[in-house]
TORVEXKOL-269636 format. One record per residue (C-alpha): residue in one letter; residue number from 1; x, y, z. Coordinates in nm, 2 decimals. Layout:
! residues N
<atom><nuse>A</nuse><zase>NUM</zase><u>X</u><v>Y</v><w>Z</w></atom>
...
! end
This chain:
! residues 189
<atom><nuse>X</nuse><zase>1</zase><u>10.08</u><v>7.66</v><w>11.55</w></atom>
<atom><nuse>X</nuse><zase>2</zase><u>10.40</u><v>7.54</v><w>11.67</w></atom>
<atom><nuse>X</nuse><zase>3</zase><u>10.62</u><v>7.74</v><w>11.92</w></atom>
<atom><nuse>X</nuse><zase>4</zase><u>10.41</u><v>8.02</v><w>11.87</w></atom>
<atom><nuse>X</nuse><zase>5</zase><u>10.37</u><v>8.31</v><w>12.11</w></atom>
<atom><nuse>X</nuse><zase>6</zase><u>9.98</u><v>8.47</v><w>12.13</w></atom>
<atom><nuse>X</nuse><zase>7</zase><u>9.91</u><v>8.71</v><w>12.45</w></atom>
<atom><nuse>X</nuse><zase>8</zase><u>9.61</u><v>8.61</v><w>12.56</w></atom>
<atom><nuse>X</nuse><zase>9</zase><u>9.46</u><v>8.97</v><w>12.46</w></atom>
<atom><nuse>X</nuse><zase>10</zase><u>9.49</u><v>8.89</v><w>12.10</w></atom>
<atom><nuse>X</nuse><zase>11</zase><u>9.28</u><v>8.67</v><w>11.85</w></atom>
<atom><nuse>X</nuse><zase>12</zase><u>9.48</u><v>8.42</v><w>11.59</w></atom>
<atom><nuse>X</nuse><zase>13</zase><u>9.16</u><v>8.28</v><w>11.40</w></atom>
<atom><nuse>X</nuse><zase>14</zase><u>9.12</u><v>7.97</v><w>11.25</w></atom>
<atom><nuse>X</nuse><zase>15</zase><u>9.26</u><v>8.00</v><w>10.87</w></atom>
<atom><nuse>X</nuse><zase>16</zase><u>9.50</u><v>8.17</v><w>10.98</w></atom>
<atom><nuse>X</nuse><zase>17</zase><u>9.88</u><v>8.05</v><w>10.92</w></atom>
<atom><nuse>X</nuse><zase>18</zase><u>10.12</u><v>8.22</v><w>11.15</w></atom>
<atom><nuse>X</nuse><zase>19</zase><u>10.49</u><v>8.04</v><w>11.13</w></atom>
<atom><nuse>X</nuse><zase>20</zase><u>10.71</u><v>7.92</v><w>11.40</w></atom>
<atom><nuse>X</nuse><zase>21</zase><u>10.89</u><v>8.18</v><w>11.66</w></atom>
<atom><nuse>X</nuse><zase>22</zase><u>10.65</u><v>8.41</v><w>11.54</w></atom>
<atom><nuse>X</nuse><zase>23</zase><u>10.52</u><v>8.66</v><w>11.88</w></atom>
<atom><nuse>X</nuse><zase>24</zase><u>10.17</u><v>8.84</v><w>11.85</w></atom>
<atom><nuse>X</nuse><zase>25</zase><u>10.16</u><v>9.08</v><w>12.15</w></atom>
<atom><nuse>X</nuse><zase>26</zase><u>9.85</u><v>9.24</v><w>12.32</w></atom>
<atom><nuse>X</nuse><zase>27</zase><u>9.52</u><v>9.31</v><w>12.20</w></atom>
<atom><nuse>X</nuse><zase>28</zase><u>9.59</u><v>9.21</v><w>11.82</w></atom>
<atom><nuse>X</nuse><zase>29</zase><u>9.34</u><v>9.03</v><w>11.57</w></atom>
<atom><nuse>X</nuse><zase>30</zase><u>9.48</u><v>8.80</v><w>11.30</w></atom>
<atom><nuse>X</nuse><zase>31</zase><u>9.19</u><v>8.69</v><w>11.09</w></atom>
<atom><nuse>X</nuse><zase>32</zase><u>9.13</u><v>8.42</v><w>10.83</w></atom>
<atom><nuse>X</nuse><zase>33</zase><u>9.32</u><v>8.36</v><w>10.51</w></atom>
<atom><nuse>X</nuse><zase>34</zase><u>9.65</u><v>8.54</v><w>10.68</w></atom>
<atom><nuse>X</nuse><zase>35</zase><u>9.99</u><v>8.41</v><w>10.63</w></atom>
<atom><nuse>X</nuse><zase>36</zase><u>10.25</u><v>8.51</v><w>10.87</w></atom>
<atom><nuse>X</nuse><zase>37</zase><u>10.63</u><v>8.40</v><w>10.85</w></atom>
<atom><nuse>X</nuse><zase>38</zase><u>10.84</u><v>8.27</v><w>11.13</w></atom>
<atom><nuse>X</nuse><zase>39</zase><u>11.01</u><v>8.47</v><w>11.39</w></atom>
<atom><nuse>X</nuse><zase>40</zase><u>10.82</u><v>8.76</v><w>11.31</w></atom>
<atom><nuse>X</nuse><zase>41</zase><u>10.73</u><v>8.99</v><w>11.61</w></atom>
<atom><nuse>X</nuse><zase>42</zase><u>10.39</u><v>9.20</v><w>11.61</w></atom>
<atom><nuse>X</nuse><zase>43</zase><u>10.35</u><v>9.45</v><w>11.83</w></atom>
<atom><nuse>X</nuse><zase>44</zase><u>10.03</u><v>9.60</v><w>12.08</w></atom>
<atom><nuse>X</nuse><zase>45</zase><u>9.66</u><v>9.61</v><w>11.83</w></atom>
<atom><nuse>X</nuse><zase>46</zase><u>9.82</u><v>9.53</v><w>11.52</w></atom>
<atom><nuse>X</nuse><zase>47</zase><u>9.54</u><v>9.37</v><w>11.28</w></atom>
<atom><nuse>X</nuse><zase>48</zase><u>9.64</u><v>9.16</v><w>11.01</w></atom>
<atom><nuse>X</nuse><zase>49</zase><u>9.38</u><v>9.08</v><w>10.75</w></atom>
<atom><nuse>X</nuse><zase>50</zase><u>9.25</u><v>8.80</v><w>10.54</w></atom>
<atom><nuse>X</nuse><zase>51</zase><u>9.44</u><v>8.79</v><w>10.19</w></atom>
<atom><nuse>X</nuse><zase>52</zase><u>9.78</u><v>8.93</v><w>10.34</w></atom>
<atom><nuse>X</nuse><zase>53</zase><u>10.12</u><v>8.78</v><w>10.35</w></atom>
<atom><nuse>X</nuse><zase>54</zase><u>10.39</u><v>8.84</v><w>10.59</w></atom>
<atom><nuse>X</nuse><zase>55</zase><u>10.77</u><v>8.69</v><w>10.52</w></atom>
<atom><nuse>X</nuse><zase>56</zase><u>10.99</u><v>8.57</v><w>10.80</w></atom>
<atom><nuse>X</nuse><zase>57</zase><u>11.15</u><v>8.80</v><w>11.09</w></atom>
<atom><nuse>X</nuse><zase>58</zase><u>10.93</u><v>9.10</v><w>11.01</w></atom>
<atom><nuse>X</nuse><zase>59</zase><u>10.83</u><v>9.34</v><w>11.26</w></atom>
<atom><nuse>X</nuse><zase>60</zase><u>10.54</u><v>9.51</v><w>11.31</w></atom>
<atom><nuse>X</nuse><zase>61</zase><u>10.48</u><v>9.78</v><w>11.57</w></atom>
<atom><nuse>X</nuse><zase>62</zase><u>10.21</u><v>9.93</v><w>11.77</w></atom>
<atom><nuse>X</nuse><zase>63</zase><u>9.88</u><v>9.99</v><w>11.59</w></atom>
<atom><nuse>X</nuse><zase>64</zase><u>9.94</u><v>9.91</v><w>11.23</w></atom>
<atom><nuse>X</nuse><zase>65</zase><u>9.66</u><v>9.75</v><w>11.03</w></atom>
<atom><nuse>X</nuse><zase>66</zase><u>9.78</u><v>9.50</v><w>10.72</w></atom>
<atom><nuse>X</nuse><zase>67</zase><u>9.47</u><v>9.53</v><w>10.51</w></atom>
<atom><nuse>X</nuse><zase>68</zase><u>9.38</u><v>9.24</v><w>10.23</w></atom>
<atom><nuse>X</nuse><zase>69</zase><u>9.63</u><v>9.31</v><w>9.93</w></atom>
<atom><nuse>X</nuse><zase>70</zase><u>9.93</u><v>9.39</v><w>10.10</w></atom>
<atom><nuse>X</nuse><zase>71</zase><u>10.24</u><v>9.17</v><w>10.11</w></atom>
<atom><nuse>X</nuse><zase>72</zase><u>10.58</u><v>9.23</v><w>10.35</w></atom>
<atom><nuse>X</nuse><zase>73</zase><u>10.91</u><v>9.04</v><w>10.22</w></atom>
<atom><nuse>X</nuse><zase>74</zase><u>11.14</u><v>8.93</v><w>10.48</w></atom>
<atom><nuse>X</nuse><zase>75</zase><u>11.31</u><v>9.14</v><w>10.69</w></atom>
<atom><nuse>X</nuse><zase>76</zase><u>11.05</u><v>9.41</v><w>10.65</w></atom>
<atom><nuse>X</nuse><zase>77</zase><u>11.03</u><v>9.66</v><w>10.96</w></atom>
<atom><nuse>X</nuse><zase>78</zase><u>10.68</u><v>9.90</v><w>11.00</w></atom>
<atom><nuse>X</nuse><zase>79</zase><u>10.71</u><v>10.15</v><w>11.22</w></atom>
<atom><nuse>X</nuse><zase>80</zase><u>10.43</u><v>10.26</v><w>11.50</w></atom>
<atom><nuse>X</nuse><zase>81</zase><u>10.13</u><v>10.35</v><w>11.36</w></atom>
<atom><nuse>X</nuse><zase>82</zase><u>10.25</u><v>10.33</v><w>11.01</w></atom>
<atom><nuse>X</nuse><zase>83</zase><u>9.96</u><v>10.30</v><w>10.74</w></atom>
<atom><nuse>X</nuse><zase>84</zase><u>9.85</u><v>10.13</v><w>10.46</w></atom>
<atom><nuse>X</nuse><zase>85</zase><u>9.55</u><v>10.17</v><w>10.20</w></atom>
<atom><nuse>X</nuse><zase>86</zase><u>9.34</u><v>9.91</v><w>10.01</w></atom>
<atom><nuse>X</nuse><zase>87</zase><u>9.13</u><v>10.17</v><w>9.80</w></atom>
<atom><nuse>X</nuse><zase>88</zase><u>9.21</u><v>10.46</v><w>9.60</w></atom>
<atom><nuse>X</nuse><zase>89</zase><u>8.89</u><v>10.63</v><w>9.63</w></atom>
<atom><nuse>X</nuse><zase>90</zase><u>8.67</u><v>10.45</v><w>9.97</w></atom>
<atom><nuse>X</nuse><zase>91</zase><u>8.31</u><v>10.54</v><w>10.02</w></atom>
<atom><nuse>X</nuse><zase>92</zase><u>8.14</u><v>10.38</v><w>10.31</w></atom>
<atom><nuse>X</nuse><zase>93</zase><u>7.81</u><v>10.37</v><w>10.13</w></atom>
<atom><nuse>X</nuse><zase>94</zase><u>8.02</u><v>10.21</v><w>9.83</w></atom>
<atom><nuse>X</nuse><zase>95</zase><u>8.13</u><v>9.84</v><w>9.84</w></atom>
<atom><nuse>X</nuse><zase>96</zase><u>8.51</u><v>9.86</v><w>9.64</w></atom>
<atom><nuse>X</nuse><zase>97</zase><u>8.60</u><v>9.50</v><w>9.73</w></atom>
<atom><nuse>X</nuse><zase>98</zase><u>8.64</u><v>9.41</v><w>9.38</w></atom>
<atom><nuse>X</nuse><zase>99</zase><u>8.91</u><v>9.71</v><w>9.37</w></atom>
<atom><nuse>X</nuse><zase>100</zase><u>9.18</u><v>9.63</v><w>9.65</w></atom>
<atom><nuse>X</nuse><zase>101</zase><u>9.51</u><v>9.71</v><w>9.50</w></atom>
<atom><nuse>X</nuse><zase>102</zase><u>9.82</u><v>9.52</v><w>9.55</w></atom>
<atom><nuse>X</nuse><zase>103</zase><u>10.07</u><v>9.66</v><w>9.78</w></atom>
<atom><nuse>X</nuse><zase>104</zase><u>10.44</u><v>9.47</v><w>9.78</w></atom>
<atom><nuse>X</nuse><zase>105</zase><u>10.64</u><v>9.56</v><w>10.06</w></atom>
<atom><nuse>X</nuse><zase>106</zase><u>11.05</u><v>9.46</v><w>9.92</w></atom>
<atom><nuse>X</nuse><zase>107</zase><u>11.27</u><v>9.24</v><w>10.14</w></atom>
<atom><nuse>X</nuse><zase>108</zase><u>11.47</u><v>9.45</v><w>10.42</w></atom>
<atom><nuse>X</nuse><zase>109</zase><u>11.25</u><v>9.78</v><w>10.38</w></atom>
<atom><nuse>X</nuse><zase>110</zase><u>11.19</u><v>9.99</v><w>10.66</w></atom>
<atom><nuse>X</nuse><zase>111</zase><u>10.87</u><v>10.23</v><w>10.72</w></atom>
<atom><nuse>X</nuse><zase>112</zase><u>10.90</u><v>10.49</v><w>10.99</w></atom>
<atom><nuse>X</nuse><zase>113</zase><u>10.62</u><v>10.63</v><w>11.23</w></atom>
<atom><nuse>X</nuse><zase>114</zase><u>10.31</u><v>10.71</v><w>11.13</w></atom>
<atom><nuse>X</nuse><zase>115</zase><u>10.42</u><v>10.73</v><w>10.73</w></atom>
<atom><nuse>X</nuse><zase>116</zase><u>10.14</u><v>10.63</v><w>10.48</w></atom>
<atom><nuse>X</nuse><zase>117</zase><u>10.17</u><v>10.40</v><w>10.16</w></atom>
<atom><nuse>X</nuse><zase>118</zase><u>9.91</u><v>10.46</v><w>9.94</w></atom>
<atom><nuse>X</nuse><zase>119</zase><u>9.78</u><v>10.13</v><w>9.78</w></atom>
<atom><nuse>X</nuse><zase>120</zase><u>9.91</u><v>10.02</v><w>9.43</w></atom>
<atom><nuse>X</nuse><zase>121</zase><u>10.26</u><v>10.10</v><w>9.52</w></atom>
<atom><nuse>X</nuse><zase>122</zase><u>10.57</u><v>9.89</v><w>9.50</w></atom>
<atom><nuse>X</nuse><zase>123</zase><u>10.88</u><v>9.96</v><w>9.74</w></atom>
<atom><nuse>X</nuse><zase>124</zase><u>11.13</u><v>9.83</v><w>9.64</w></atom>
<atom><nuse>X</nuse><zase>125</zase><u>11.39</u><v>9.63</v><w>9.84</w></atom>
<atom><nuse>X</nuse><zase>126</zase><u>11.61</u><v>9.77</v><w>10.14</w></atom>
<atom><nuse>X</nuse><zase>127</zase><u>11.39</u><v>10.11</v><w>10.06</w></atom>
<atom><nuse>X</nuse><zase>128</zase><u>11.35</u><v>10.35</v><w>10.36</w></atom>
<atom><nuse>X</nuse><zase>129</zase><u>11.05</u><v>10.55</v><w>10.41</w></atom>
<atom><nuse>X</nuse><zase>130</zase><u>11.10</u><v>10.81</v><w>10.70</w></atom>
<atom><nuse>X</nuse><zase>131</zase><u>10.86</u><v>10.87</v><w>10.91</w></atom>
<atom><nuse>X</nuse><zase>132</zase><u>10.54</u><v>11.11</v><w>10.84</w></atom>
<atom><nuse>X</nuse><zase>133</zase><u>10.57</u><v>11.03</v><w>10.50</w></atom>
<atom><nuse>X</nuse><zase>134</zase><u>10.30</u><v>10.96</v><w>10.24</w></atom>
<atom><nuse>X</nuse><zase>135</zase><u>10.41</u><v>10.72</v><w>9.93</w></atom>
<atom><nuse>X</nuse><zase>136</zase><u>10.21</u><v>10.77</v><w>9.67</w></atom>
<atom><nuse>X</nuse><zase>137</zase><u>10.42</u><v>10.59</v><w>9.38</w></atom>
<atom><nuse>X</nuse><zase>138</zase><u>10.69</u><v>10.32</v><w>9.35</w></atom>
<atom><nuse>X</nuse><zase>139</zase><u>10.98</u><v>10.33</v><w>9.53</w></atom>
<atom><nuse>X</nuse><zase>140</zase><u>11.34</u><v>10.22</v><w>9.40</w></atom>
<atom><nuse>X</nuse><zase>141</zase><u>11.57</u><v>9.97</v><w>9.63</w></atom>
<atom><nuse>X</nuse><zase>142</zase><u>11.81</u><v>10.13</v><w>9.85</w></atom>
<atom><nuse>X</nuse><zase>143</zase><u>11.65</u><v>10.49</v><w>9.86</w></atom>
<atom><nuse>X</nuse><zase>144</zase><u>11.58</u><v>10.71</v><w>10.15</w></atom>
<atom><nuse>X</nuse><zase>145</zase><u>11.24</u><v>10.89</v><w>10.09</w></atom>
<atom><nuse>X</nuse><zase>146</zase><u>11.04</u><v>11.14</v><w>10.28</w></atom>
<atom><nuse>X</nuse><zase>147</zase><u>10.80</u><v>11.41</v><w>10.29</w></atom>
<atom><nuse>X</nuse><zase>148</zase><u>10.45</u><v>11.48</v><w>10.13</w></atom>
<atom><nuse>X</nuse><zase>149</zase><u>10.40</u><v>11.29</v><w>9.87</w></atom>
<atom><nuse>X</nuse><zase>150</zase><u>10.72</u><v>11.12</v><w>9.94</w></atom>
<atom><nuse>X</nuse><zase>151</zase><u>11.05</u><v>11.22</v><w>9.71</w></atom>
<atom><nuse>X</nuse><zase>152</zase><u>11.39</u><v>11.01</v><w>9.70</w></atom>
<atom><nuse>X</nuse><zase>153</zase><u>11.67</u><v>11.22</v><w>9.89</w></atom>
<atom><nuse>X</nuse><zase>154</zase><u>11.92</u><v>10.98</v><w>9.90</w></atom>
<atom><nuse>X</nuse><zase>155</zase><u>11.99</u><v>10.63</v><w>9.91</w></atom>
<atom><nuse>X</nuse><zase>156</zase><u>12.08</u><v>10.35</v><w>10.20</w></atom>
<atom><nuse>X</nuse><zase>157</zase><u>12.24</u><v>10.08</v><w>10.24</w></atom>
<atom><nuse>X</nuse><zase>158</zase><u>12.13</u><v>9.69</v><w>10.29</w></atom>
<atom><nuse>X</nuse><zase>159</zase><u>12.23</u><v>9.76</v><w>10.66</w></atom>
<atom><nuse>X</nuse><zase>160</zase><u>12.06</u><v>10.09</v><w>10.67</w></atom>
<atom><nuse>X</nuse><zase>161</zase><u>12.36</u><v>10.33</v><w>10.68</w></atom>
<atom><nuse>X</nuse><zase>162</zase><u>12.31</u><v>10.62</v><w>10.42</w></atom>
<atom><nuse>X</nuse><zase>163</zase><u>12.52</u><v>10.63</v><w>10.13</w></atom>
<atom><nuse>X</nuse><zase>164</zase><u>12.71</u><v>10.89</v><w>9.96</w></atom>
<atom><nuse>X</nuse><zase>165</zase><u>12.76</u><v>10.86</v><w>9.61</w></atom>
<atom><nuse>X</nuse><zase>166</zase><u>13.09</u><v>11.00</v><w>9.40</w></atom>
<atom><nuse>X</nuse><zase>167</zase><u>13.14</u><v>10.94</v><w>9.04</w></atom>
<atom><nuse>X</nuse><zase>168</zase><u>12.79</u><v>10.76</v><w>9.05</w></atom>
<atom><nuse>X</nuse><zase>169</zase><u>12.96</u><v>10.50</v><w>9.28</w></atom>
<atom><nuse>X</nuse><zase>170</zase><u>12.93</u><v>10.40</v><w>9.66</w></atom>
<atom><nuse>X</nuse><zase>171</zase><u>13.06</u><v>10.23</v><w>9.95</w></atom>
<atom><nuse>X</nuse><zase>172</zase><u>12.94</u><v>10.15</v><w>10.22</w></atom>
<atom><nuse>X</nuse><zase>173</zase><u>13.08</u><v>10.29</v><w>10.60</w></atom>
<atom><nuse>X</nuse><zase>174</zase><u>12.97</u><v>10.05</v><w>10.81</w></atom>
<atom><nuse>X</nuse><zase>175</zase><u>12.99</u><v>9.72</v><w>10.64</w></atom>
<atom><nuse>X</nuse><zase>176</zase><u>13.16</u><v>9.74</v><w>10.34</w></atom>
<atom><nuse>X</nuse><zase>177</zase><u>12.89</u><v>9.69</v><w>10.08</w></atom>
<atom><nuse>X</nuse><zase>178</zase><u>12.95</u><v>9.85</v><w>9.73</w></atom>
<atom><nuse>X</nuse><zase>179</zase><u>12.68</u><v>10.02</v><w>9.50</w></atom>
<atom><nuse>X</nuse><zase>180</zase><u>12.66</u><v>10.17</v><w>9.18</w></atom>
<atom><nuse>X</nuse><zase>181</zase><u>12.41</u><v>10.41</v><w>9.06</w></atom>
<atom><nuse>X</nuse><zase>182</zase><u>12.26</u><v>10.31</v><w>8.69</w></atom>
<atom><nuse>X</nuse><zase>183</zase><u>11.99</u><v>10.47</v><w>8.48</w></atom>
<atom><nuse>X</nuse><zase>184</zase><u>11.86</u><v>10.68</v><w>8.83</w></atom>
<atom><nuse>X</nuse><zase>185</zase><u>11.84</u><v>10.32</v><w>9.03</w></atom>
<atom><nuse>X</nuse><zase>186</zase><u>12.11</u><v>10.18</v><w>9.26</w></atom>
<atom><nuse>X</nuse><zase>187</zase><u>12.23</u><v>9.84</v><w>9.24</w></atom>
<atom><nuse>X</nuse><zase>188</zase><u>12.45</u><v>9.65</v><w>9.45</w></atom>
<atom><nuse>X</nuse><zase>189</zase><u>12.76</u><v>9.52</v><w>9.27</w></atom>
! end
């Protein structure tokens, strides 16, 4: 591990790939079979599993567990104690091992506090998930979802500014970006 940062609080175990300029902050546990990007930052007891991949410059805040079967994109940001599943229905007398689910995390999406994605869900890139939400199905790039189960209010731009749409069209306040709304998905043009 090459210009990595580990507080001495923390555990990177051996199998364990964790990329250059990448911080792992106190009291954290990064097991076997993880990939980490570079330049990612991971906050206070973060535990990243075995079977997980994490792209460049992601953050991860304060007590977030990445369980085996969930993968961030680049530029992904998870919020404090933001949470994510393996198993749809877990028993503790009930070994489901065989039935992790796949979670994909999109390039640039952001997760707010304490919000849960429910395992087997897809969110799609530059999503935003406020906090206290619970996704509990895919997610389309660029929208703004919140509540329980988590519904699409709006959507957001690459640089997080919200959007408002006229004649199914957008552009973007802050930096310029334009958007166009197509079969209930936004696209950038």
């Amino acid at each position: 591990m090459t210009d990595v940062f580990v507080h001495e609080s923390s555990y990177v175990d051996d199998g364990a790939v964790v990329g250059a300029g990448t911080k792992i902050w106190h009291f954290s546990h990064v097991m076997p079979g993880a990939v980490i990007g570079e330049r990612c930052n991971l906050g206070q007891n973060v535990v990243v599993m075995g079977g997980t991949r994490i792209g460049n410059n992601v953050k991860i805040q304060n007590n977030v567990s990445i369980y085996e079967g969930v993968e961030l994109e680049d530029d992904v940001f998870c919020g404090p104690s933001c949470v994510f599943t393996n198993v749809m229905n877990p028993r503790s007398h009930v070994s489901r091992r065989h039935e992790y689910q796949r979670t994909l995390v999109g390039r640039g999406s952001s997760i707010g506090a304490n919000a849960t994605i429910v395992c087997g869900t897809t969110l799609g890139p530059y999503s935003f998930i406020g906090a206290g939400a619970v996704v509990t199905s895919d997610v389309p790039p660029y929208a703004v979802m919140v509540g329980v189960p988590a519904r699409r209010i709006g959507w957001v731009c690459q640089c997080g500014v919200r959007l408002t749409l006229r004649d199914a069209q957008a552009t973007c306040t802050e930096c310029g970006r334009e958007y166009v709304e197509v079969a209930g998905g936004l696209q950038a043009r």
